[in-house]
VEXDODREN-562942 format. One record per residue (C-alpha): residue number from 1; residue in three letters; x, y, z. Coordinates in Angstrom, 3 decimals, padded with zeros to 6 digits, m for minus. Layout:
// residues N
ATOM  resi  resn         X         Y         Z
ATOM   NUM   ALA         X         Y         Z
...
END
This chain:
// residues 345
ATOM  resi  resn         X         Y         Z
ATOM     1   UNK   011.375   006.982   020.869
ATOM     2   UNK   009.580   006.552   017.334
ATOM     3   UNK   008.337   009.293   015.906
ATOM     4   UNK   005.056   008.742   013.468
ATOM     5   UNK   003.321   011.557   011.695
ATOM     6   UNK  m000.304   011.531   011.597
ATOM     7   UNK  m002.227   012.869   008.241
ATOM     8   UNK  m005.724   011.380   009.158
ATOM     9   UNK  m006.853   013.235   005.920
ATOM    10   UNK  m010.630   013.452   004.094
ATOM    11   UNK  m013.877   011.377   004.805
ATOM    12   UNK  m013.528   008.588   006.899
ATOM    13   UNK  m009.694   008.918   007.283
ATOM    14   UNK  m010.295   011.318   010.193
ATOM    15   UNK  m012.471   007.733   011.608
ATOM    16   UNK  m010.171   004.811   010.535
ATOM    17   UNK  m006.824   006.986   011.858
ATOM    18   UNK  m008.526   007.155   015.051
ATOM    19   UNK  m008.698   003.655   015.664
ATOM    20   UNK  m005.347   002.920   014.304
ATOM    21   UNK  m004.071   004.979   016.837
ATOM    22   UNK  m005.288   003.173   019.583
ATOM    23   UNK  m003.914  m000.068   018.543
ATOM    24   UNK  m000.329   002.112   017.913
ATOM    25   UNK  m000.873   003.132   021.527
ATOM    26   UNK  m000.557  m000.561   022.802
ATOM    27   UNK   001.880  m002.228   020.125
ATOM    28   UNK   004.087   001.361   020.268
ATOM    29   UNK   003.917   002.020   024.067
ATOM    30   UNK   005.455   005.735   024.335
ATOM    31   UNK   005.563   007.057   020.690
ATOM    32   UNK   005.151   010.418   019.834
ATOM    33   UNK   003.181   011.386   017.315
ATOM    34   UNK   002.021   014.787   015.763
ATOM    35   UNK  m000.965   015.100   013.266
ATOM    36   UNK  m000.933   017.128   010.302
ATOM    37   UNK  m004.172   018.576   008.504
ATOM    38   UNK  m003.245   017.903   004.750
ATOM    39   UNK  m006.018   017.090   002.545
ATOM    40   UNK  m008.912   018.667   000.754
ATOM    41   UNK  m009.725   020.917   003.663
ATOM    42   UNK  m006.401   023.126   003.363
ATOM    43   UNK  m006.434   022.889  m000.246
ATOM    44   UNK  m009.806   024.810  m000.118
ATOM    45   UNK  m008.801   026.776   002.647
ATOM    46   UNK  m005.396   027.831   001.580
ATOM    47   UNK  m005.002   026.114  m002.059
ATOM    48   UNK  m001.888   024.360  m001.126
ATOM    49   UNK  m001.214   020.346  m000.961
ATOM    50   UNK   001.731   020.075   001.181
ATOM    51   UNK   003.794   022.850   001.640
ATOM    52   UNK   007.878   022.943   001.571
ATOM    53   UNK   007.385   023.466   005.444
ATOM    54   UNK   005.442   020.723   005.918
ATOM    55   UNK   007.291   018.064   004.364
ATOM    56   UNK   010.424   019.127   005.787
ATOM    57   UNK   008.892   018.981   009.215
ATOM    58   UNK   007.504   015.004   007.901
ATOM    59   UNK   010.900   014.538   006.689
ATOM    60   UNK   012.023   014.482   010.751
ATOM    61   UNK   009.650   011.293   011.504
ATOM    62   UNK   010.293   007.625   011.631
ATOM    63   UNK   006.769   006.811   009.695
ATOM    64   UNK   003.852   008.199   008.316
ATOM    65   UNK   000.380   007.004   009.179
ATOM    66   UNK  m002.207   008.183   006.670
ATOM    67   UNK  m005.941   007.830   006.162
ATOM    68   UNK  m007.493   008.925   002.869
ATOM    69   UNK  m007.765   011.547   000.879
ATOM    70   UNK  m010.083   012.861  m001.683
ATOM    71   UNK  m013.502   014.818  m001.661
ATOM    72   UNK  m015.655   015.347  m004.681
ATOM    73   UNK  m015.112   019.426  m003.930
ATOM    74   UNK  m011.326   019.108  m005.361
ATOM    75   UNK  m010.613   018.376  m009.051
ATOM    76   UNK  m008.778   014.706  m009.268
ATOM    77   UNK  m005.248   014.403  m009.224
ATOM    78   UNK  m004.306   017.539  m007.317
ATOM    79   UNK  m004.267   015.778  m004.125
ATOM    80   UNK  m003.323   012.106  m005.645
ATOM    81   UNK   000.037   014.080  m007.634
ATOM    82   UNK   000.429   016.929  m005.056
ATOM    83   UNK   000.201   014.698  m002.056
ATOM    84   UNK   000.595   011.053  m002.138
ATOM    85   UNK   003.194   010.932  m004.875
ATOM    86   UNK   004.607   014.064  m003.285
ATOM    87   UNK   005.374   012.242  m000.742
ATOM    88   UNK   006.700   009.007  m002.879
ATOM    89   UNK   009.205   010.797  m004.849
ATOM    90   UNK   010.627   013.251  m002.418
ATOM    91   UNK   011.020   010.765   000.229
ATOM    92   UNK   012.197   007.905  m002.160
ATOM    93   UNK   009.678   005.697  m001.112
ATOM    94   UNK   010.533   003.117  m004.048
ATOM    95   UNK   009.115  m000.068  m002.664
ATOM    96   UNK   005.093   000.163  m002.469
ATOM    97   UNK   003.899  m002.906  m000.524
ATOM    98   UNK   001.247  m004.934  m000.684
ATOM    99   UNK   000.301  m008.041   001.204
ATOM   100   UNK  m002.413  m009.993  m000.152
ATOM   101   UNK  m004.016  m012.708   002.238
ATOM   102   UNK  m007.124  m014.188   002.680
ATOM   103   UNK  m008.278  m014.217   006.370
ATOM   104   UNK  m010.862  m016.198   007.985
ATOM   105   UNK  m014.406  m014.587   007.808
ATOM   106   UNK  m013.428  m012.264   004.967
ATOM   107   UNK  m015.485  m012.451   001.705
ATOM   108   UNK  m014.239  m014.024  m001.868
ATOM   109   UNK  m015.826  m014.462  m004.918
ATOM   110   UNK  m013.648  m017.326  m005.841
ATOM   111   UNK  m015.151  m020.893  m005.264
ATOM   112   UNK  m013.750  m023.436  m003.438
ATOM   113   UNK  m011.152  m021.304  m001.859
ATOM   114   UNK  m010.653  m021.247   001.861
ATOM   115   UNK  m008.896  m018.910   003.982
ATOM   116   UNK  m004.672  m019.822   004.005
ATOM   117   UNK  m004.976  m020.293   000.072
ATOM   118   UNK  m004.200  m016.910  m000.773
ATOM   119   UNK  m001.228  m015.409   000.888
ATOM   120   UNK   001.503  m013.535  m001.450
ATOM   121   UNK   002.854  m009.605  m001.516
ATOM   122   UNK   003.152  m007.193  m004.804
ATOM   123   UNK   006.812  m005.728  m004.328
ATOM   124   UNK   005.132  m002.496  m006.604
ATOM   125   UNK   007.689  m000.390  m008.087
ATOM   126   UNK   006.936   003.811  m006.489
ATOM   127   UNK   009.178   005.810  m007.940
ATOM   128   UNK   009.131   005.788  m012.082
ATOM   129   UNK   007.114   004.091  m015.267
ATOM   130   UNK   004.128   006.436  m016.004
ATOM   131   UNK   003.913   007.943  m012.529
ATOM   132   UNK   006.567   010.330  m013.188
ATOM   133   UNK   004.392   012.418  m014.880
ATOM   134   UNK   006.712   013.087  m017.919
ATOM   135   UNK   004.553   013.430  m021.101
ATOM   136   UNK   002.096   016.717  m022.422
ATOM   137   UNK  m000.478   017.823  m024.235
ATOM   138   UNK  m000.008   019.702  m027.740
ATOM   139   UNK  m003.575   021.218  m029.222
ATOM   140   UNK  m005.685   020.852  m026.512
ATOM   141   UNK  m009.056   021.294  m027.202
ATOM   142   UNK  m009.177   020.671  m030.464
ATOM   143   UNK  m009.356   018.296  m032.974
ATOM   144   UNK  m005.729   017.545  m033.120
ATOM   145   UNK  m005.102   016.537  m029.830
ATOM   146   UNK  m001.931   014.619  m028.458
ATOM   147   UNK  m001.479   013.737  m025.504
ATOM   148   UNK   001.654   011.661  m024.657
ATOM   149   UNK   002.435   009.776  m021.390
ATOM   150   UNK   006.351   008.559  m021.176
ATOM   151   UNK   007.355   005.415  m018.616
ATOM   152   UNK   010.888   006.061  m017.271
ATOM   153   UNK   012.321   002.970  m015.981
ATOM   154   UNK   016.386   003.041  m015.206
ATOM   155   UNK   018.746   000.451  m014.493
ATOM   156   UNK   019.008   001.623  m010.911
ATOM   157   UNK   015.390   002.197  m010.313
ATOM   158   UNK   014.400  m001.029  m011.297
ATOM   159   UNK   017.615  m003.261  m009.495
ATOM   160   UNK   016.893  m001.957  m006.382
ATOM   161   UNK   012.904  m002.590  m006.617
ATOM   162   UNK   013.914  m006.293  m007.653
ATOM   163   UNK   016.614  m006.731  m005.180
ATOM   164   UNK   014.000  m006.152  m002.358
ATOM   165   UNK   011.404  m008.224  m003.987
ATOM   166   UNK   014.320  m011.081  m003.842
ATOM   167   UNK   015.248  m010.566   000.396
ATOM   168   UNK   011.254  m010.773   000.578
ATOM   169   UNK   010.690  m014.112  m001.131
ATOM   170   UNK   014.128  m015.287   001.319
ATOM   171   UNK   012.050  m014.441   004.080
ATOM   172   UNK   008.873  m016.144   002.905
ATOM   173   UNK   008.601  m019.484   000.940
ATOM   174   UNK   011.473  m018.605  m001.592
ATOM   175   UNK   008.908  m017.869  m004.925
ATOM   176   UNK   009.784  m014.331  m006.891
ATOM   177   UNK   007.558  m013.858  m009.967
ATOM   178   UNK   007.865  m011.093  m012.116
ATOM   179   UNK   005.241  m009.215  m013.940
ATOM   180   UNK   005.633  m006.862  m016.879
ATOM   181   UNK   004.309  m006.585  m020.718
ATOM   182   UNK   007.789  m008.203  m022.651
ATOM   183   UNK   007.001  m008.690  m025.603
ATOM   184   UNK   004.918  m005.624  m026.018
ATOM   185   UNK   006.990  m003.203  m023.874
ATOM   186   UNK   010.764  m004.157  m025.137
ATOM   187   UNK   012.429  m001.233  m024.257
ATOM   188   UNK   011.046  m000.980  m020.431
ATOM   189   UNK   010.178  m004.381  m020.116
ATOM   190   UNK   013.299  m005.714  m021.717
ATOM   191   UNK   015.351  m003.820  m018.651
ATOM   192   UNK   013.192  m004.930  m016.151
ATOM   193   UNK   014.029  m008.755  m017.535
ATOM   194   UNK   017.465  m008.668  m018.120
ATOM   195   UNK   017.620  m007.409  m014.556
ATOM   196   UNK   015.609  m009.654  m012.689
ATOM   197   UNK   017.577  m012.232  m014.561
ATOM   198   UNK   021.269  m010.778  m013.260
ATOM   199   UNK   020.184  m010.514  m009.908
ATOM   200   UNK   018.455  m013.793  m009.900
ATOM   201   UNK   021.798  m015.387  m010.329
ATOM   202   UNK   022.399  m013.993  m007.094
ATOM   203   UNK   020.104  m015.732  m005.150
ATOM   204   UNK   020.074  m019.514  m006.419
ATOM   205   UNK   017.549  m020.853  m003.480
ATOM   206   UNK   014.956  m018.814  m004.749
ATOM   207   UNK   012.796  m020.139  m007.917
ATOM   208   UNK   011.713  m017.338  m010.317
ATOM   209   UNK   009.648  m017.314  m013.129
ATOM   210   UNK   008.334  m014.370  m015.611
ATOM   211   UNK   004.818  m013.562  m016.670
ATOM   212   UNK   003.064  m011.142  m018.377
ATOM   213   UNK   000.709  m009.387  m016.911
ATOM   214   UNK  m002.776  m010.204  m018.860
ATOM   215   UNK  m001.536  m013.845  m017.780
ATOM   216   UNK  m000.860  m012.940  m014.537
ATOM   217   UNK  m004.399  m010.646  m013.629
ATOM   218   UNK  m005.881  m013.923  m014.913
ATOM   219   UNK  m004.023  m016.237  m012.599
ATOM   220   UNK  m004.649  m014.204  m009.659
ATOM   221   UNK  m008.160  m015.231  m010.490
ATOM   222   UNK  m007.939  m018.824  m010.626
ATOM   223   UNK  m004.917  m019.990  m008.698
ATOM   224   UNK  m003.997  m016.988  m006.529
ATOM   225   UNK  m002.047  m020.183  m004.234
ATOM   226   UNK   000.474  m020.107  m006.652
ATOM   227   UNK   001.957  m016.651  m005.698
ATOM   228   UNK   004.162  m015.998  m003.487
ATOM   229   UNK   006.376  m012.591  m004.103
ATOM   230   UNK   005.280  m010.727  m006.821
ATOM   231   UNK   007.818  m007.495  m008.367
ATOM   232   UNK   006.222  m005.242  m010.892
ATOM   233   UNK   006.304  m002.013  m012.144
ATOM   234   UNK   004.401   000.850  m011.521
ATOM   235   UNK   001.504   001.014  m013.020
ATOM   236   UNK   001.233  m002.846  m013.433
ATOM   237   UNK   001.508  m002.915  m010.036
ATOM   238   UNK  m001.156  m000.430  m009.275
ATOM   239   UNK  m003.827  m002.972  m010.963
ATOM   240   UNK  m002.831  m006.256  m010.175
ATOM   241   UNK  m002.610  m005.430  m006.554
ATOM   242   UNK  m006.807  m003.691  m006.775
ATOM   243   UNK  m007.181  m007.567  m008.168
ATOM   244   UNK  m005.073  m009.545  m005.487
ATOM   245   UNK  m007.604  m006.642  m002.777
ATOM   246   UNK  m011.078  m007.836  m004.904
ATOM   247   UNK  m010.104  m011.746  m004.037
ATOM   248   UNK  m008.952  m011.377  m000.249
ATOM   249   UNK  m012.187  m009.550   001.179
ATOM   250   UNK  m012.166  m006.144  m001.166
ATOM   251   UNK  m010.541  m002.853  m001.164
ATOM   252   UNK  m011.707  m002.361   002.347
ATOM   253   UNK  m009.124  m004.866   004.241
ATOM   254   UNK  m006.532  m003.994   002.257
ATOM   255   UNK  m003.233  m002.051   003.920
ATOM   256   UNK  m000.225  m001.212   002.083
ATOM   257   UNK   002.861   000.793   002.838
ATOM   258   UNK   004.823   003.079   000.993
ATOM   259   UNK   008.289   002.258   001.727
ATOM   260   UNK   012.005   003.607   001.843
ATOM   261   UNK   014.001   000.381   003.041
ATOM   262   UNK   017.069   002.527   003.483
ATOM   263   UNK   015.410   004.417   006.131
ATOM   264   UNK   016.769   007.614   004.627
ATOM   265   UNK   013.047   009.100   004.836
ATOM   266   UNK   010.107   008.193   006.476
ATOM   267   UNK   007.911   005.947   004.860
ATOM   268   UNK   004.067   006.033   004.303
ATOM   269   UNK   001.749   002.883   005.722
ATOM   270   UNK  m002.138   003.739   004.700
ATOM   271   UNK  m005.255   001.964   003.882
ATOM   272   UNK  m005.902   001.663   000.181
ATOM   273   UNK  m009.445   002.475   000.250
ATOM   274   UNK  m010.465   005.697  m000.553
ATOM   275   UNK  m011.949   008.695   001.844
ATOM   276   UNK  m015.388   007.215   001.128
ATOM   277   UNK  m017.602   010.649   001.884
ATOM   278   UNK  m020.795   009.342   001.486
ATOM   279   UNK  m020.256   007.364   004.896
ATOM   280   UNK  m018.265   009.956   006.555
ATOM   281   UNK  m019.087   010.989   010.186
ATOM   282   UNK  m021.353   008.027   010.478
ATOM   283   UNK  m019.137   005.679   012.806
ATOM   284   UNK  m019.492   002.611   009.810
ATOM   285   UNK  m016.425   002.604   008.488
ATOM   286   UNK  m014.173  m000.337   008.980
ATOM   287   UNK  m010.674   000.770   010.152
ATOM   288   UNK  m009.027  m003.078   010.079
ATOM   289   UNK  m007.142  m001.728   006.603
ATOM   290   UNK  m005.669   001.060   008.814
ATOM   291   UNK  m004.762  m001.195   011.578
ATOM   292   UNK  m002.963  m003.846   009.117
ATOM   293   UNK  m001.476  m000.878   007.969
ATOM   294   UNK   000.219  m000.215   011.666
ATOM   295   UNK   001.110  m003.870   011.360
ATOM   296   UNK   003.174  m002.657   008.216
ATOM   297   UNK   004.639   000.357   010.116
ATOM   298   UNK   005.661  m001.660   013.075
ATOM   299   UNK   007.484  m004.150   010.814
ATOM   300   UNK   009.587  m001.300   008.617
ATOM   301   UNK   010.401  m000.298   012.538
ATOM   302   UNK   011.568  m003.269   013.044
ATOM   303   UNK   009.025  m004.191   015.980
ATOM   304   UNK   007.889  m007.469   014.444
ATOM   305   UNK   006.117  m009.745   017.591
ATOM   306   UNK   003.816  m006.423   017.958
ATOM   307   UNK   003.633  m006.740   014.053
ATOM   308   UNK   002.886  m010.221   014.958
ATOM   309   UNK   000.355  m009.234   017.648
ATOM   310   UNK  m001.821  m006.357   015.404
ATOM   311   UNK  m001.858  m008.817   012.633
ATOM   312   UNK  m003.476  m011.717   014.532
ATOM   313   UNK  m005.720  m009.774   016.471
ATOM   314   UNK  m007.041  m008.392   013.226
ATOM   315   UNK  m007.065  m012.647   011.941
ATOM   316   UNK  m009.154  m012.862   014.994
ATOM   317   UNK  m011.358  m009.809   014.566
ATOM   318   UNK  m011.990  m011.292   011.038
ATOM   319   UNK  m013.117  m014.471   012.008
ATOM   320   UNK  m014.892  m013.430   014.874
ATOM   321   UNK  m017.619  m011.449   012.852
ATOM   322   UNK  m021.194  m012.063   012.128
ATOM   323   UNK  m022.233  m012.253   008.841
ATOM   324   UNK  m024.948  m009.203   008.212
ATOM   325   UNK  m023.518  m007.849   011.431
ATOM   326   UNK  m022.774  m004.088   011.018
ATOM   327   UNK  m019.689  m002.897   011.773
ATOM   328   UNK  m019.022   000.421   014.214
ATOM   329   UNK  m015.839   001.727   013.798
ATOM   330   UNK  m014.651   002.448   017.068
ATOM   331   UNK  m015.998  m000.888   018.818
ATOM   332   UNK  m013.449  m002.577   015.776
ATOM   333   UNK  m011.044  m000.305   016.934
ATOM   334   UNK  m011.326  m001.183   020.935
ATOM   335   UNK  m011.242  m004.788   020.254
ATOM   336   UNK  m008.153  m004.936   018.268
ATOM   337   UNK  m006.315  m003.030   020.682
ATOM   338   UNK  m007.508  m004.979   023.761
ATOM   339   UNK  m006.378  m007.932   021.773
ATOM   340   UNK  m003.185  m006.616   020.873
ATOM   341   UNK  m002.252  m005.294   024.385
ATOM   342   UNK  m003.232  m009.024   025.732
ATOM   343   UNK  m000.503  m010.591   023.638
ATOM   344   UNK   002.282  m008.156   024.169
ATOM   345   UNK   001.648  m008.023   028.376
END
């Protein structure tokens, strides 16, 4: 039996996790979850993130399902650092995952592109670059202020992220490109070449190429068809996959999954959008980014035709929508589960 933990979180989390849930119930007949308040209403309450306690309780599950976190009564970055890279680092969740596709009946700005054209991943690197938080402050305050940010990249850090980029693009249309800053960046970005390169040799069915990533934010613009599997680093990847969300219907469809292939620790699957509190409580929200994000979940589980079966019920929800039509969350919910537990009887 798969066990999931369940951090709904701030805003419309608590909303979106609800209706992910139900389509879990169908695609996951039998799987036990428990739910964990983490977010900014213990941090006021108690002025903790996430305990020791708590994450080695989360260390016990087969997945995490989150919502959203973040409320405006909570300074930024205590719950992004203490909580979502928390959970990153401790549970070596190196691979953050990103598919980008463009379904029927979602929005793009881009002319003349029609839903099928768009459909790569970011293989994101979670674990080092700038995230690691290494870097200070000296003087703060005054007028001789430094402030230093350091990107730590290793050899094994960055082989592993690059090795799972390459079994992705084996599985898909057999495209890796990589994205990084070369001949700016020589130090980082001249490891992160030299290994793509060695490992490349590895895989001779797969065609590579290297860009850099002003290019490559530009070509997700205007000829997004062109990607396929995409390995970056951190913070690189962080931006170009907010562009690849702003071209395939916004940050509002957009799933992602914070992943530990090796299964040693639970990995994270979560809608990118934020906890959006203006809207909270008002049943509007649209929870299809949490339910892709199950799709995600069921896949690391290795559950792939109810993978299968969330991800074209949400194609269908998609194209099935009015435009102008307003959305209400838990009707979303209901139909994508219906759909989902048509397929799989």
């Amino acid at each position: 039996m798969s066990r999931i933990a369940v951090i709904p979180g701030d805003g419309i989390g608590q909303e979106v996790i609800a209706e992910a849930q139900k389509v879990l119930a169908v695609a996951l007949p039998g799987y036990e979850s428990t739910e964990y308040d983490l977010g900014a209403r213990l941090y006021n309450r108690t002025g903790e993130v996430l305990p020791e306690s708590v994450l080695s309780e989360l260390d016990e599950h087969d997945a995490i399902l989150l919502g959203a976190i973040g409320d405006p009564s909570v300074p930024p970055g205590v719950l992004e650092r203490g909580l979502l890279l928390k959970l990153r680092f401790e549970f070596d969740q190196y691979v953050n995952l990103r598919p980008s596709r463009l379904y029927p009946g979602a929005p793009t700005p881009l002319a003349d592109v029609k839903p099928g054209d768009i459909d790569f991943v970011v293989v994101r690197e979670g674990t080092e670059g700038l995230y690691t938080g290494a870097g200070g402050n000296l003087h703060t305050g005054s007028a001789a202020e430094i402030a230093t940010e350091e990107s730590l990249n290793t050899r094994y850090g960055t082989e592993r992220v690059i090795r799972d980029a390459f079994e992705r693009a084996k599985r898909r249309r057999g495209h890796l490109t990589l994205v990084h800053k070369t001949n700016v960046l020589v130090h980082a970005g001249g490891l992160w070449k030299r290994t793509f390169d060695e490992v490349a040799a590895e895989y001779p069915d797969i065609t590579t190429e290297y860009q850099h990533v002003d290019a490559a934010a530009m070509f997700l613009v205007n000829r997004p068809h062109t990607f396929d599997v995409i390995v970056t680093d951190n913070l690189f990847g962080d931006i170009l996959t907010d562009i690849a969300a702003a071209v395939t219907g916004g940050i509002g469809l957009a799933a992602t999954g914070s992943i530990n292939p090796d299964h040693t620790h639970p990995s994270t699957f979560e809608p990118v959008h934020g906890s959006a509190p203006d809207i909270a409580g008002q049943g509007i929200a649209d929870p299809v980014a949490a339910i892709s994000s199950t799709a995600l979940l069921l896949e690391h589980l290795s559950r792939p035709d109810a993978a299968a079966a969330v991800n074209a019920a949400v194609e269908r929800e998609l194209a099935g929508r009015d435009a102008g039509t307003k959305i209400r969350t838990g009707e979303v919910g209901d139909r994508v589960a219906a759909d989902v537990a048509g397929q799989l009887s």
